[in-house]
C-alpha positions in Angstrom: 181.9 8.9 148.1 185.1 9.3 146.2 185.3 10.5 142.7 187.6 7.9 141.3 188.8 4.9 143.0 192.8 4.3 142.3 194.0 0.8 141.2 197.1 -0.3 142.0 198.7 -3.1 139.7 202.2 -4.0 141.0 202.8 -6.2 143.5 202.8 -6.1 147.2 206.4 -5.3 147.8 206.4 -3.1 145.4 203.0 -1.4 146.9 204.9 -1.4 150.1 208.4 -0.7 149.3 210.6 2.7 148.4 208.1 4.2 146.0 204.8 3.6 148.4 201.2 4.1 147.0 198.6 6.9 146.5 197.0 7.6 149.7 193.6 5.3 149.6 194.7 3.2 146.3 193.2 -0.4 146.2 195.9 -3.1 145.3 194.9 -5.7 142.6 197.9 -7.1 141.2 198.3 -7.3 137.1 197.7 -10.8 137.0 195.1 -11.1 139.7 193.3 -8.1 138.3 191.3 -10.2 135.7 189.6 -12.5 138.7 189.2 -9.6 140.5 187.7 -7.3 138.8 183.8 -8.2 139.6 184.9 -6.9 143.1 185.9 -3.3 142.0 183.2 -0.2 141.8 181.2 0.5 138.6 180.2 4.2 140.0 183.0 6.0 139.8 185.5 6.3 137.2 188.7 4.0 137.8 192.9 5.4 137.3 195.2 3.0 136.7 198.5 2.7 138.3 202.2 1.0 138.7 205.6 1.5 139.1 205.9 3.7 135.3 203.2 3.2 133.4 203.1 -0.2 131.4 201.4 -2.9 133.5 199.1 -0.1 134.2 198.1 0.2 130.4 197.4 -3.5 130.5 195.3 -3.0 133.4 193.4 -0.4 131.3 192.7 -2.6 128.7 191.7 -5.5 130.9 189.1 -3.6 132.8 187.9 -1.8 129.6 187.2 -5.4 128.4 185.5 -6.5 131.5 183.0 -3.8 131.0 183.9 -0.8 132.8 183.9 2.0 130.7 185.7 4.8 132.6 189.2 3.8 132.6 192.4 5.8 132.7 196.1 4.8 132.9 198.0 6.9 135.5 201.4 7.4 132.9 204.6 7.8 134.3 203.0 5.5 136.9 204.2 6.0 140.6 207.6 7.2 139.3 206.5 10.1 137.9 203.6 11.0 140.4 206.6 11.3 143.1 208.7 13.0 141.1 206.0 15.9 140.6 206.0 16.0 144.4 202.4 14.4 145.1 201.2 13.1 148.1 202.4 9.0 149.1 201.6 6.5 151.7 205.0 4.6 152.8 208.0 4.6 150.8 210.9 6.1 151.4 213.1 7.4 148.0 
């Protein structure tokens, strides 16, 4: 089992495009997230994550408010995770 399951809010050309995703992260889009939140896991803590940081807040609180209680917003979003050098699917900046 994984310790934390990765959301992914932007959307799928962004998931796809220069930046590329965390290795493993689950795509959910901001405004599907909502609808689709029944489908995500309640055993393991969830991160948060977009392109820097803000639609991933809202994410945060959406999820918080559909129940889950262990919830945390990647900030700096994708930007920053490449900037420190971390490991990404696709992308190409």
């Amino acid at each position: 089992m994984k310790e934390i399951e990765v959301v992914d809010v932007r959307e799928p050309e962004e998931f796809n495009g220069p930046l590329g995703h965390i290795p493993g992260a689950h795509l959910v889009p901001l405004k599907m997230l909502a609808d689709q939140a029944k489908a995500l896991p309640r055993d393991r803590p969830l991160v948060t994550v977009c392109r820097a940081g803000g639609r991933s807040a809202q994410a945060t609180t959406i999820l918080q408010r559909a129940g889950f209680a262990a919830v945390a917003n990647l900030a700096g979003g994708m930007l920053r995770w490449r900037a420190q050098g971390l490991m990404v699917a696709g992308g190409s900046e």
